[in-house]
C-alpha angles and dihedrals in degrees: 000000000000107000118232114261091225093052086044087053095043097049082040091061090042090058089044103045083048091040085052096050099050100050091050095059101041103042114069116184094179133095131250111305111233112162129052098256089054092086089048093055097039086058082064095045088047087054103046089043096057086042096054088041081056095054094035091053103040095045102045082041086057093042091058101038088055089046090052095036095043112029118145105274119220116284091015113141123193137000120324117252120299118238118192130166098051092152094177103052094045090061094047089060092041102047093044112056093038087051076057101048087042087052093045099056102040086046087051089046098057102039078048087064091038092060089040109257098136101045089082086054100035094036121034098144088062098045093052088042091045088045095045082051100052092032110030089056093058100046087046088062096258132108104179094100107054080035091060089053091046087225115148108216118206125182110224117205116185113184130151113325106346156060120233126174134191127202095210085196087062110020086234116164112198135175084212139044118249106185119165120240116260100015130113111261121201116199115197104188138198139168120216093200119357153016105285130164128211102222119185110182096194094052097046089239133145121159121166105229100215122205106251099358104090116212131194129219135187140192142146114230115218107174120064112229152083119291125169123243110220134195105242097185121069101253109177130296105314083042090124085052099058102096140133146194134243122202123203111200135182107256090248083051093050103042089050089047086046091050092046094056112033126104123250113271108236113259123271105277095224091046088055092053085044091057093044 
């Protein structure tokens, strides 16, 4: 009993779909996640990934299948007949990948706003508002405002071919970057030279630090431990050298890090006029 080939197609997308979905979430090609936005773009990765072992496996499955089905037969001479006018199947290969490419979009969109990526673009006013805040505070001489936030504010400077870093609370200078675990970090980051990028595998993070052009980056750490920047933008001949390090300490490790490594805060003034 010969099965219908509607009935075959149908049971061999099923195999695949299921085939797809499970590879994509048991399979994971990424390293380890260490920052709160890691799990939103890994969603993302999960989905792509069980979409393109779908097609992979549907198109060389198909490859082999016509190399096999339709060889050249002995003492066959020439092509094999051409078949042309097939409307359904034109639109089937029409309408699905562009429903895909339509799903994919609109899914990348909304995990890219998730992460933040449009705040800068939809709310300026609130990014400036929410920097001066972080930022003004600490170039004024006070504190008290990142410090309500409990956002810690580093200054990033990429130049060739290093990292350097700079705590302005403590007026800490540091060849790598000591963040503690679960606490808001903001990057402000500036190139001296040339296009670089801070690239950090395990927190799913790339910005392109722009001479001139200072951008701001933000991210909360989750897992202690140590995990390499890269420099993700050719950035002249020593560009594969150009790499960091961020350490992701415990908050009793950090501020003991922070305390051994800060510069003494100037005296009270008034204490000063008492004493003197």
């Amino acid at each position: 009993m010969q099965i219908p080939s509607a009935i075959l197609t149908l049971v061999i997308g099923m195999v695949l779909a299921l085939g797809g979905l499970w590879i994509g979430q048991n399979i994971n090609l990424l390293p380890i996640d260490a920052s709160a936005n890691a799990p939103i773009y890994d969603e993302l990765f999960k989905v792509l990934f069980t979409i393109g072992s779908i097609l992979f496996i549907g198109i060389v499955g198909l490859l082999v299948f016509s190399l096999i089905r339709f060889r050249r037969r002995n003492g066959q001479i020439g092509d094999g007949v051409a078949i042309e006018g097939n409307l359904p199947l034109e639109i089937f290969w029409t309408a699905v990948p562009a429903v895909v490419v339509l799903f994919v979009g609109l899914y990348s969109y909304d995990i890219y706003d998730r992460m933040g990526g449009m705040v800068p673009l939809a709310h300026d006013h609130m990014g400036e508002a929410h920097e001066q805040q972080i930022w003004g505070g600490i170039s004024s001489g006070s504190i008290e405002s990142a410090a309500a936030t409990n956002v810690l504010p580093v200054e990033v400077t990429a130049m060739q071919f290093a990292f350097l870093f700079h705590y302005p609370e403590g007026d800490i200078t540091s060849g790598e970057l000591h963040v503690p675990a679960d606490r808001p970090i903001t990057l402000r980051m500036e190139a001296k030279d040339v296009i670089h990028a801070f690239w950090v595998p395990e927190f799913r993070l790339k910005q392109d630090v722009i001479p001139g052009q200072p951008t701001q980056l933000s991210f909360t750490p989750t897992r202690t431990g140590r995990y390499p920047i890269v420099c993700a933008e050719l950035c002249g001949p020593y560009h594969g050298g150009m790499r960091s390090t961020v350490v992701v300490e415990s908050p009793e490790d950090w501020d003991s890090w922070y305390r051994d490594n800060a510069k003494a805060a100037p005296e009270d003034e008034t204490l000063t006029i008492a004493n003197a």
